[in-house]
MIDREN-20465 format. One record per residue (C-alpha): residue in one letter; y, z, x. Coordinates in nm, 3 decimals. Layout:
BEGIN
+------+---------+---------+---------+
: type :      yy :      zz :      xx :
+------+---------+---------+---------+
:    A :       Y :       Z :       X :
...
+------+---------+---------+---------+
***
This chain:
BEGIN
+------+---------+---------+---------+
: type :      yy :      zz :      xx :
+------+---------+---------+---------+
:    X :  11.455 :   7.849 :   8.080 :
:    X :  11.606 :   7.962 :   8.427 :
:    X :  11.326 :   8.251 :   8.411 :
:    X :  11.118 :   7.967 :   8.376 :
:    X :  11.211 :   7.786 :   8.684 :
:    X :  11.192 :   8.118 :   8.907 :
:    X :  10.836 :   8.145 :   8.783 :
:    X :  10.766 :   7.827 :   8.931 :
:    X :  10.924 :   7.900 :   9.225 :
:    X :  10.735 :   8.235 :   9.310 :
:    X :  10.440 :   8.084 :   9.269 :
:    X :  10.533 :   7.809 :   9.559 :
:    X :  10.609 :   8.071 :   9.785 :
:    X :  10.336 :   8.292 :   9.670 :
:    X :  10.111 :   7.998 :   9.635 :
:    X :  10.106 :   7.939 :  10.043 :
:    X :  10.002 :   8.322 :  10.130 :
:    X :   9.655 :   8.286 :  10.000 :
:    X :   9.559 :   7.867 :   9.966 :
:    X :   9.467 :   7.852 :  10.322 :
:    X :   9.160 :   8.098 :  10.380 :
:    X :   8.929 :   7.922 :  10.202 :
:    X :   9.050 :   7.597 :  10.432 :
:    X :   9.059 :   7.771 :  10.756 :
:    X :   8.669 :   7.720 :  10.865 :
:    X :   8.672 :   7.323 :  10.725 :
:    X :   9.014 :   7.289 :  10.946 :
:    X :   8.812 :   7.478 :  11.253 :
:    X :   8.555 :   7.213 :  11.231 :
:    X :   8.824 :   6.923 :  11.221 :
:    X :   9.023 :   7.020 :  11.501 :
:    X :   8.704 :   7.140 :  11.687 :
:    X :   8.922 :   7.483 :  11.708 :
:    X :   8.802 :   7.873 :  11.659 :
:    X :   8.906 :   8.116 :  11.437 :
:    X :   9.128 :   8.287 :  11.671 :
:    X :   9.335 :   7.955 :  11.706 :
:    X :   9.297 :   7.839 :  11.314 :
:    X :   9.406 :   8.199 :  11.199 :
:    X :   9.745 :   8.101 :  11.340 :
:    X :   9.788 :   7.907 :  11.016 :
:    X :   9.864 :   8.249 :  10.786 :
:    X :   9.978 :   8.438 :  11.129 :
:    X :  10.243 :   8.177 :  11.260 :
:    X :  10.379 :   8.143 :  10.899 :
:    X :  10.420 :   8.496 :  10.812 :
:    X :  10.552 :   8.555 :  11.182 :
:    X :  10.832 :   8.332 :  11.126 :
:    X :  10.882 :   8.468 :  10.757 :
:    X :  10.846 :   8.797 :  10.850 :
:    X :  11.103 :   8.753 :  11.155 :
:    X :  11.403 :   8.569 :  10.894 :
:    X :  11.352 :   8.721 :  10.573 :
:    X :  11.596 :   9.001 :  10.610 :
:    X :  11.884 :   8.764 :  10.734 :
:    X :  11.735 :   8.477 :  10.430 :
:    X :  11.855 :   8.799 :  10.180 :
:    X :  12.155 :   8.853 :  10.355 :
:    X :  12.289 :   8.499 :  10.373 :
:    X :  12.152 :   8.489 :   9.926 :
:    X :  12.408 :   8.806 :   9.881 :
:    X :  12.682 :   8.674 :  10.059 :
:    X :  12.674 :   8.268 :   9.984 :
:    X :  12.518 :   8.278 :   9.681 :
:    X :  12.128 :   8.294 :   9.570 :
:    X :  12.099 :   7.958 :   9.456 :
:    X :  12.246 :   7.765 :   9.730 :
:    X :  12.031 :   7.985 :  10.020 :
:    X :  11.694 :   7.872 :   9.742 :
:    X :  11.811 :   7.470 :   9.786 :
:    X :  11.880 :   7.469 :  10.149 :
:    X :  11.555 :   7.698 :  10.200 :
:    X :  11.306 :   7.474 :   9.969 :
:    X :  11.421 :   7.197 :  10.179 :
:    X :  11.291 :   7.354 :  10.469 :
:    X :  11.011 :   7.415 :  10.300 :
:    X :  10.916 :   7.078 :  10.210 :
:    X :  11.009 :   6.916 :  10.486 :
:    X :  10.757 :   7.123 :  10.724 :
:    X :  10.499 :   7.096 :  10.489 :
:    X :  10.504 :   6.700 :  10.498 :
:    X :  10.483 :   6.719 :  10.877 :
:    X :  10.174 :   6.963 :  10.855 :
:    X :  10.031 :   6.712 :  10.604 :
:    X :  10.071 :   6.459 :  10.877 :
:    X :   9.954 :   6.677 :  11.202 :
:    X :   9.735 :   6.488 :  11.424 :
:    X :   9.630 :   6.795 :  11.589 :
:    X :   9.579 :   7.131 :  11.636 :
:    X :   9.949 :   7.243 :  11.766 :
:    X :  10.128 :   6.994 :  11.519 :
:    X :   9.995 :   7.185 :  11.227 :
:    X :  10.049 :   7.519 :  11.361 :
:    X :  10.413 :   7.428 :  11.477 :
:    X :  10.461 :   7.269 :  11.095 :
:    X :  10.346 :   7.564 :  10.956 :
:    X :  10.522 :   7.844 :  11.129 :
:    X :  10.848 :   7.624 :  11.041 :
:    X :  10.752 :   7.653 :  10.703 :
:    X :  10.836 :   7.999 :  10.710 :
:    X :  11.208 :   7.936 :  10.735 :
:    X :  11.212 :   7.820 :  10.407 :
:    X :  11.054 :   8.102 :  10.272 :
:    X :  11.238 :   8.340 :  10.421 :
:    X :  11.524 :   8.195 :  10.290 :
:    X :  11.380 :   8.109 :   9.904 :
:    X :  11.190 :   8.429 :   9.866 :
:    X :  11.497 :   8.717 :   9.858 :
:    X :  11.735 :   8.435 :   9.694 :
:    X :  11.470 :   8.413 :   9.424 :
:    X :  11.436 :   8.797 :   9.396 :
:    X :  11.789 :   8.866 :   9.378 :
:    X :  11.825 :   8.562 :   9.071 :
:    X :  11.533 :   8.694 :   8.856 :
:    X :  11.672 :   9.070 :   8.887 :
:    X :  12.011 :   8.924 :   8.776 :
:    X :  11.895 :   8.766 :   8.499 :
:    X :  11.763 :   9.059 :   8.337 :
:    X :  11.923 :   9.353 :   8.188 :
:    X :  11.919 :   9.656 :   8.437 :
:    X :  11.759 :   9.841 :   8.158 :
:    X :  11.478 :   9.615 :   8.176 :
:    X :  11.430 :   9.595 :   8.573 :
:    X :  11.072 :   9.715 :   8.570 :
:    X :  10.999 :   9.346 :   8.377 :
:    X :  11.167 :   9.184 :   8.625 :
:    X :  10.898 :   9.300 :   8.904 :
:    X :  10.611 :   9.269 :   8.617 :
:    X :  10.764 :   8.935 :   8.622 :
:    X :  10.736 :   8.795 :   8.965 :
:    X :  10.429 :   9.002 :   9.023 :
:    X :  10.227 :   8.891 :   8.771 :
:    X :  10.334 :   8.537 :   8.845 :
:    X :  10.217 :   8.606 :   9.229 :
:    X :   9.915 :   8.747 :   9.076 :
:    X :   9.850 :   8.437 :   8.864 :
:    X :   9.919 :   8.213 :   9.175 :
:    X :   9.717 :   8.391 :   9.371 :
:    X :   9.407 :   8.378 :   9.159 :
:    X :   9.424 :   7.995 :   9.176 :
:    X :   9.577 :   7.931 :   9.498 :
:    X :   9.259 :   8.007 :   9.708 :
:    X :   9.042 :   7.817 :   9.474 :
:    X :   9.276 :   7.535 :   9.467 :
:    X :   9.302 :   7.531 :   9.840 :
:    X :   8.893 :   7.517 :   9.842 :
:    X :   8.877 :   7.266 :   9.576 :
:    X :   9.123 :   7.038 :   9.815 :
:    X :   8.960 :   7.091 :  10.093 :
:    X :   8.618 :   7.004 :   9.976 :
:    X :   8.660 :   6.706 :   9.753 :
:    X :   9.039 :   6.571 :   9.883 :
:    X :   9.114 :   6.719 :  10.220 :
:    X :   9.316 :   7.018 :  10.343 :
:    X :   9.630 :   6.771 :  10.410 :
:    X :   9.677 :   6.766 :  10.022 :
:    X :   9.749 :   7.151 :  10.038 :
:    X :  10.083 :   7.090 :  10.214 :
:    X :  10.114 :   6.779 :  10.025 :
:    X :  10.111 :   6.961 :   9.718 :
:    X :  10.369 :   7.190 :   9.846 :
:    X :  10.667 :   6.908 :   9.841 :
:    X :  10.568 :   6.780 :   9.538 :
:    X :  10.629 :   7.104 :   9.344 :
:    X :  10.874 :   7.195 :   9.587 :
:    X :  11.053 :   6.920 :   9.440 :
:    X :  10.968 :   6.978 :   9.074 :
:    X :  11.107 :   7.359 :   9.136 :
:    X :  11.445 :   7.267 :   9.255 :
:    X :  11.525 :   7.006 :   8.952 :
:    X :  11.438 :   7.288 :   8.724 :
:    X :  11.646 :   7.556 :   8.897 :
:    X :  11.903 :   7.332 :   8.935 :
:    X :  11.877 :   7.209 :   8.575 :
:    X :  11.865 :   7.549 :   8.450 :
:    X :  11.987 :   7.871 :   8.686 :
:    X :  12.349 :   7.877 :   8.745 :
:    X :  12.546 :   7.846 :   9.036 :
:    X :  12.665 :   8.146 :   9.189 :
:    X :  12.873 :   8.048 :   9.450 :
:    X :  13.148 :   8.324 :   9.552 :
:    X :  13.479 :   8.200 :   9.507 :
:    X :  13.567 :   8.408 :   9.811 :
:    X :  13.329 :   8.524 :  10.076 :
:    X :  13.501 :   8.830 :  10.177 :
:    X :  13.178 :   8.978 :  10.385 :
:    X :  12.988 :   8.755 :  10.717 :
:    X :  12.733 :   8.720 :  10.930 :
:    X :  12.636 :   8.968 :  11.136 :
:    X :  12.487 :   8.707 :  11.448 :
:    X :  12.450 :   8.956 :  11.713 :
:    X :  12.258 :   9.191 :  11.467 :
:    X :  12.033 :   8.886 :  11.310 :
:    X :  11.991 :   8.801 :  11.711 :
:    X :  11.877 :   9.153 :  11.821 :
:    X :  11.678 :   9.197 :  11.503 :
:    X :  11.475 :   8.915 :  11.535 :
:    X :  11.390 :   8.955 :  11.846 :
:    X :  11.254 :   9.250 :  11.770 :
:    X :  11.088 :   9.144 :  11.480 :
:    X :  10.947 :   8.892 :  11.680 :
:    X :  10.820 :   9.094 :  11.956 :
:    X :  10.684 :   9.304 :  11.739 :
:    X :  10.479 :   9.112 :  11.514 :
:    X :  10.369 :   8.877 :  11.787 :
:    X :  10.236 :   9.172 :  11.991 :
:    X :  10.018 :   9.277 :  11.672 :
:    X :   9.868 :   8.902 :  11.673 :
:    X :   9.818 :   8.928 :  12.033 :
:    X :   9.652 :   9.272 :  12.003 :
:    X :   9.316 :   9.069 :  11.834 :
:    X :   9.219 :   8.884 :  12.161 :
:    X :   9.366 :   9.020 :  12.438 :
:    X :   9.367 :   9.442 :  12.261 :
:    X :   9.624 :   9.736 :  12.309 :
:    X :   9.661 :   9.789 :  12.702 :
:    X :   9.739 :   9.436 :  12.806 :
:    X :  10.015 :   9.394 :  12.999 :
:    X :  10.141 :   9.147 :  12.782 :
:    X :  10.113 :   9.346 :  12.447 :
:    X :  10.258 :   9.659 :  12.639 :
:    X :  10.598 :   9.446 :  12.735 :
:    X :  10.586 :   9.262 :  12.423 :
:    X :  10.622 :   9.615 :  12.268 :
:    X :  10.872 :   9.728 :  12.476 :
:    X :  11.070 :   9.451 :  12.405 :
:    X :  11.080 :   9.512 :  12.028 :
:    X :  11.170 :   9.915 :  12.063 :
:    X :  11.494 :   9.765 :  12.295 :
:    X :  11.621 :   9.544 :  12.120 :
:    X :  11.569 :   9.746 :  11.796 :
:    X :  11.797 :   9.994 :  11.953 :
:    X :  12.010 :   9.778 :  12.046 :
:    X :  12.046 :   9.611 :  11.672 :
:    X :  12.074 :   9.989 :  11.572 :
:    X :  12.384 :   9.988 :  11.837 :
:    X :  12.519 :   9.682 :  11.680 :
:    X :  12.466 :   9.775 :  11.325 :
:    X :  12.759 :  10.082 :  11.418 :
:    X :  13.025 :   9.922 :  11.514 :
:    X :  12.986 :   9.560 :  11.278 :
:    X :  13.110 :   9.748 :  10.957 :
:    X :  13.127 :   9.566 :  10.614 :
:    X :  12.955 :   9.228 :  10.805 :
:    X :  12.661 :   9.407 :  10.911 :
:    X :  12.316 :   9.259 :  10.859 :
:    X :  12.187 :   9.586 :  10.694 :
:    X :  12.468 :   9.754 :  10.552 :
:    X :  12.480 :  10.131 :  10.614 :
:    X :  12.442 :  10.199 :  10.220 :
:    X :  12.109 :  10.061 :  10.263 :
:    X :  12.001 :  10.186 :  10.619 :
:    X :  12.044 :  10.509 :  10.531 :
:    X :  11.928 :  10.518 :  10.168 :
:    X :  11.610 :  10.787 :  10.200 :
:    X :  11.427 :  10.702 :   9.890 :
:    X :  11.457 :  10.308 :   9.988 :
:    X :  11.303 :  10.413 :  10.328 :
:    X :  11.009 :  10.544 :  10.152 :
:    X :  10.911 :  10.294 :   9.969 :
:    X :  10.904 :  10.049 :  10.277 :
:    X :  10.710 :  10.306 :  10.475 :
:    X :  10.439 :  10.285 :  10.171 :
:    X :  10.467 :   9.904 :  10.116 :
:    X :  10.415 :   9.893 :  10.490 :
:    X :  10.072 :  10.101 :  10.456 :
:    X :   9.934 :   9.927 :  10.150 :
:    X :   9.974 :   9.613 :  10.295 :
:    X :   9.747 :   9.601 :  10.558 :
:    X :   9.423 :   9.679 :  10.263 :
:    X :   9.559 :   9.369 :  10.065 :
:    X :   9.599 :   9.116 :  10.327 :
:    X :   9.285 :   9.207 :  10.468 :
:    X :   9.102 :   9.175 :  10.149 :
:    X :   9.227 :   8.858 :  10.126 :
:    X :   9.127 :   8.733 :  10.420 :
:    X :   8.764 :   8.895 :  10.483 :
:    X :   8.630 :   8.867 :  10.141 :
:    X :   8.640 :   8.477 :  10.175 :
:    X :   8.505 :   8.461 :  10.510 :
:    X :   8.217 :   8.744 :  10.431 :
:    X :   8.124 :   8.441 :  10.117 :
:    X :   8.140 :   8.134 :  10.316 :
:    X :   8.022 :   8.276 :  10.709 :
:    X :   7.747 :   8.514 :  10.548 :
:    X :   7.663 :   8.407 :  10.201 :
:    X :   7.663 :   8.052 :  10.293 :
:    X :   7.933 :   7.985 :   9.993 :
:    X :   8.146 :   7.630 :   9.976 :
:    X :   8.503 :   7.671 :  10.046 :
:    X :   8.582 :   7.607 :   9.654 :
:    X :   8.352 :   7.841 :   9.552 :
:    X :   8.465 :   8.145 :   9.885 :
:    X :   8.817 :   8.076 :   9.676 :
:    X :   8.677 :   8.176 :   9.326 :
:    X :   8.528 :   8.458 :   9.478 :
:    X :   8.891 :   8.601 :   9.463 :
:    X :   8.973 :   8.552 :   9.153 :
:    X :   8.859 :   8.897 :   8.977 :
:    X :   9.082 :   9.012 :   9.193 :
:    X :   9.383 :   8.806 :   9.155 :
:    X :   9.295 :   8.759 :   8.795 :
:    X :   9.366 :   9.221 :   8.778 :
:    X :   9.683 :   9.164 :   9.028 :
:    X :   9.861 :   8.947 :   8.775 :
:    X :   9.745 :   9.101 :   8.427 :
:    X :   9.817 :   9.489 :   8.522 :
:    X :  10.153 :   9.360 :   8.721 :
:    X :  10.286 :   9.267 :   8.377 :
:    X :  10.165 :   9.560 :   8.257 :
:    X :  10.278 :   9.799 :   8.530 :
:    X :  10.679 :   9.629 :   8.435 :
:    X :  10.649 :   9.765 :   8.103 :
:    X :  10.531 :  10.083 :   8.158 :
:    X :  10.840 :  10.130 :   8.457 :
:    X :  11.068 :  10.275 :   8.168 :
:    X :  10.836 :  10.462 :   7.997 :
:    X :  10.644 :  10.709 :   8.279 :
:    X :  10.854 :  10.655 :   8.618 :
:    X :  10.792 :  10.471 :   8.963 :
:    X :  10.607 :  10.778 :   9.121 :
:    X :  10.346 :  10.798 :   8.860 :
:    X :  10.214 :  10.372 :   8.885 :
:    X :  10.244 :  10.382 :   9.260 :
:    X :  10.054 :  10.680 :   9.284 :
:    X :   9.794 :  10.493 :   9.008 :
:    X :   9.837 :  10.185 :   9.214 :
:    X :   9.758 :  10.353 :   9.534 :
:    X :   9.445 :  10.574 :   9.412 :
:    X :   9.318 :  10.230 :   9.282 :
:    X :   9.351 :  10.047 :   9.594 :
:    X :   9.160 :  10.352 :   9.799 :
:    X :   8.876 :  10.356 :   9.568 :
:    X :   8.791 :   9.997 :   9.594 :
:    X :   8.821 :   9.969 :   9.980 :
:    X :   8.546 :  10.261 :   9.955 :
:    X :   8.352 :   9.992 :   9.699 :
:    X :   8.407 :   9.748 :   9.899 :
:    X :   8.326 :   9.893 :  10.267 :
:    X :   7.919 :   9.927 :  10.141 :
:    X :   7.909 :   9.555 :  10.212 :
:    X :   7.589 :   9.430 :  10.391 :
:    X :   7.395 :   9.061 :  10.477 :
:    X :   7.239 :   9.099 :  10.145 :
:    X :   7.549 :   9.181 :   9.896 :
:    X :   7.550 :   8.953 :   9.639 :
:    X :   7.888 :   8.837 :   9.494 :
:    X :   7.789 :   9.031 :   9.191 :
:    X :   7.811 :   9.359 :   9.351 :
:    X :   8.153 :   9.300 :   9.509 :
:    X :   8.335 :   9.197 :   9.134 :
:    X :   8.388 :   9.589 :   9.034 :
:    X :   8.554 :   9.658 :   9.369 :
:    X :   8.739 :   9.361 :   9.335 :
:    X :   8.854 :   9.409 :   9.039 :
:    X :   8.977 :   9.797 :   9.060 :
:    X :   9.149 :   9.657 :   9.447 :
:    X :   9.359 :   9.400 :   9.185 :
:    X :   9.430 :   9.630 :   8.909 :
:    X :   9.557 :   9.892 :   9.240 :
:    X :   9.748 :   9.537 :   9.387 :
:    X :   9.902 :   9.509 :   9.006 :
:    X :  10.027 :   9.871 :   8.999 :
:    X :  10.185 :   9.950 :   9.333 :
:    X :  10.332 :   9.555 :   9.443 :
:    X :  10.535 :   9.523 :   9.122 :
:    X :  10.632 :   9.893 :   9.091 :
:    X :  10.728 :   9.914 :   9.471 :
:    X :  10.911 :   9.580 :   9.480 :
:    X :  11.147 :   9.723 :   9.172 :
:    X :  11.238 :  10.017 :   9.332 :
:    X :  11.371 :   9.877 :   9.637 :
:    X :  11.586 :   9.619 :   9.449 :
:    X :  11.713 :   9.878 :   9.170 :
:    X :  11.796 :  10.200 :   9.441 :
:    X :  12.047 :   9.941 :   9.629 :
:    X :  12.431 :   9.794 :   9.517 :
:    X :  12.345 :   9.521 :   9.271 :
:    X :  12.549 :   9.313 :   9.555 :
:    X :  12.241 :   9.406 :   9.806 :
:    X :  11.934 :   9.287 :   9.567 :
:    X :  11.843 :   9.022 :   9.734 :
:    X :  11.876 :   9.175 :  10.104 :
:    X :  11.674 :   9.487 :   9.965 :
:    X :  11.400 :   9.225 :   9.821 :
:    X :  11.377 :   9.071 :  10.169 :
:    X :  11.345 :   9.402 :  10.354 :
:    X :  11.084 :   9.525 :  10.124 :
:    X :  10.910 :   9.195 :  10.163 :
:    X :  10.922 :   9.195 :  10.543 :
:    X :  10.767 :   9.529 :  10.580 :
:    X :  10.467 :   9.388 :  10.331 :
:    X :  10.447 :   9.138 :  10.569 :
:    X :  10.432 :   9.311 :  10.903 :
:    X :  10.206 :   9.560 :  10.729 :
:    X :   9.970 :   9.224 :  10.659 :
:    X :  10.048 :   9.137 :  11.046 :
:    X :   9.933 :   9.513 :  11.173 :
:    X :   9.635 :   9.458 :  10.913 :
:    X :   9.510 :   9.142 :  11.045 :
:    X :   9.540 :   9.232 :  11.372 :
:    X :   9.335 :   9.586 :  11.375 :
:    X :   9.099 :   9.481 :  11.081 :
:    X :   9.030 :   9.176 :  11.349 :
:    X :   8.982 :   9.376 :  11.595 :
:    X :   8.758 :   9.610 :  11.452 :
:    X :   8.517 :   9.376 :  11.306 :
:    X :   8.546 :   9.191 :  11.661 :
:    X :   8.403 :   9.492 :  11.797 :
:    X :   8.108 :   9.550 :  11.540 :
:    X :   7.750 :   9.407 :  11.605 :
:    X :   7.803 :   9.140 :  11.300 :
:    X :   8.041 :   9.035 :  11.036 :
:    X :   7.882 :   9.222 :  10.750 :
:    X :   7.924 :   9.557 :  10.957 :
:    X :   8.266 :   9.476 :  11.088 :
:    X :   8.359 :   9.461 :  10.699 :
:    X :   8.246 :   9.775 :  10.614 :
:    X :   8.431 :   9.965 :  10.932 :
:    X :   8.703 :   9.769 :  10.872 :
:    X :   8.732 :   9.829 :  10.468 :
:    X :   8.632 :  10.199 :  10.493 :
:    X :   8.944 :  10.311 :  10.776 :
:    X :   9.181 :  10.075 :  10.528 :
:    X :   9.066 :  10.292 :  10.253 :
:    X :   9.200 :  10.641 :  10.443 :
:    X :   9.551 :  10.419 :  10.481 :
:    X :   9.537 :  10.396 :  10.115 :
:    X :   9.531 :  10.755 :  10.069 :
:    X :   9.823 :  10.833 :  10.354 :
:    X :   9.991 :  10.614 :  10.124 :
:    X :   9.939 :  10.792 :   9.820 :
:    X :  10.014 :  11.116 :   9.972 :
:    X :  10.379 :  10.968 :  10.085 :
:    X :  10.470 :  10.820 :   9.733 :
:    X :  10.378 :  11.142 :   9.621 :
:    X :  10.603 :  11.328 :   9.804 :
:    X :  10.869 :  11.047 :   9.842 :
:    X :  10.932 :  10.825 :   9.605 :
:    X :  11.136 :  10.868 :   9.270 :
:    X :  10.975 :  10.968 :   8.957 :
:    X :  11.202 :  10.837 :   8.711 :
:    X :  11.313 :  10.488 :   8.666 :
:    X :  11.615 :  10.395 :   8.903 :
:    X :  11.879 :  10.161 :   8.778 :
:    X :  12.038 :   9.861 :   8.940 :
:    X :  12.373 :   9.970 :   9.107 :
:    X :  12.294 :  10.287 :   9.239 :
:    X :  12.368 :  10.374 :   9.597 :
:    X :  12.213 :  10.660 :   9.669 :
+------+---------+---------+---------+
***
């Protein structure tokens, strides 16, 4: 029953990463915006996620998962009734990026409860597990978010969110138990959450910034600066903080848990941008409804969830190296499928690629987010699940941000796609070559350190 309950509450945090493309043109047209503004919607949430999901991990390790997942779903639902309210432009984007508090703080708490719930032996379920239920979400979410915004309105997307927002923390509470340390023996780390998110900040904001105003502004030059010094200086911090620090140094300097952020960080930037171009190549080009632009992803997302499942049950059986190295050979082929896309393609054409870039999805996410929560202290699972995640999401950040550019650049959409799609597809294969070489071939276990 509590693995019940988690389920549900992946799928509201995965739920918001993909409801809103379909939404975005209908909400341009409201707010008589452009796409550059609107796209703020997925960008200014995943900024502010991507900027607190390390320190929403370590706050779940030290003062318990549970009671980080309450106080972040309140967040959560809180911003999302002010979005549903916005009577503009900035409200909604201000709503939104506040949103992303809450899942930086539910997202590692959940991680860190569903890996404790299951038997180390069985970790590789546990990322089948949430995986597959992202992949499920994710197939529906961007036809939901269509479906809302055609025949209800795109205010009953963030409605939705407090309603099962709601529903998710009776059942946790209901059903996952409370693990509250009787004594908190480690801290905070402020100065190093201060210095990091800065950083963080910088960083991803500068990749946002890169779309419109491109790589020598002066702006995006300082902006980068900024994030390399205060990086440092977190690295500075990080020495002398000890047990407290925000990133312990069991986990900074744990190689093999390097790797697999340095490939998560790669193989994000194909996925977000599938996810994003697909349903504006349907509805700009194609002349599709925003319901049916959200369908269009569901071969896809339908492959994410079903091989995610099966990628957790083959973890014990052939090894991490071998599925990521499946997962990333996938995800290569089908941005080569995909990158032939013209005026003419019908929706027909794209469903193989589709389907072989969710299958990819399927192998590497769930295989990938295991081994950076099982090559960590058992006391560092949910920290190591919000690292992992933030690198996904700066990878989507850094993918946004040059796949924009790119098809800014290109004569048309339809051309744009296939420049874009084809470069993501040689990213792929650096990422490939790096699990290769890099990550573990046999199952890891919870616990270990090194």
């Amino acid at each position: 029953m509590a693995l019940i309950g988690l389920s549900f509450a992946v799928f509201l945090v995965a739920n918001d990463l993909t409801i809103f493309p379909a939404a975005i043109p209908t909400i341009e047209q409201e707010f008589n915006s452009d796409i550059t503004r609107a796209q703020w919607i997925i960008n200014g949430y995943i900024l502010v996620f991507g900027v607190l999901i390390i320190t929403g991990g370590r706050l779940a390790d030290i003062y318990g998962r549970r009671r980080i997942f309450f106080i972040g779903a309140g967040f959560f639902a809180f911003f999302s009734l002010l979005a549903a309210l916005s009577m503009d432009i900035w409200m909604l984007l201000v709503s939104r990026a506040l949103m992303g508090i809450g899942g930086a703080l539910m997202w590692p708490a959940i991680l860190g409860m569903v890996y404790e719930l299951i038997p180390k032996e069985r970790a590789g379920l546990a990322g089948g597990l949430i995986m597959g239920v992202c992949g499920i979400s994710d197939s529906f979410a961007p036809m939901l978010g269509g479906f809302l915004t055609e025949f209800a309105s795109w205010r009953w997307i963030f409605l939705l969110d407090v309603i099962v927002a709601a529903l998710v923390c009776l059942g946790c509470w209901k059903t996952v138990a409370d693990d509250k340390p009787e004594k908190i023996e480690e801290h905070i780390d402020y100065l190093g959450v201060t210095t990091l998110s800065i950083s963080l900040f910088s960083l991803l904001m500068a990749l946002d910034l890169v779309v419109e105003l491109g790589f020598k502004s002066p702006i995006v030059v300082l902006l980068f600066i900024i994030s390399v010094f205060f990086l440092g200086s977190f690295t500075a911090v990080e020495r002398n903080a000890g047990s407290d620090a925000l990133i312990p140094k069991d986990v900074m300097s744990n190689r093999r848990f390097f790797a697999a952020c340095v490939v998560t960080l790669l193989l994000s930037v194909v996925f977000f941008s599938a996810l994003v171009y697909i349903p504006q190549f349907l509805t700009k080009v194609r002349g599709y409804s925003p319901t049916l632009a959200g369908i269009g992803l569901m071969p896809m997302m339908m492959a994410y969830g079903l091989v995610s499942y099966i990628s957790g049950r083959l973890y014990e059986k052939i090894g991490a190296k071998v599925i990521i190295a499946i997962g990333s050979v996938f995800i290569s082929a089908a941005m080569f499928m995909l990158s032939h896309i013209q005026v003419n393609t019908s929706f027909r054409e794209l469903i193989p690629g589709l389907l072989v870039l969710g299958a990819g999805v399927g192998f590497f996410f769930s295989t990938v987010t295991t081994v950076a929560v099982t090559i960590v202290a058992r006391n560092r699972s949910s920290l190591a699940g919000g690292i992992i995640y933030m690198f996904q999401i700066a990878g989507g950040a850094l993918g946004l941000g040059m796949n924009t550019t790119i098809i800014a650049l290109a004569p048309d959409l339809s051309t744009g796609i296939d420049r874009a799609f084809t470069i993501n597809a040689y990213l792929a294969l650096i990422g490939l070559v790096v699990s290769v070489l890099f990550i573990e071939g046999e199952p890891c276990r919870v616990g270990s350190t090194k």
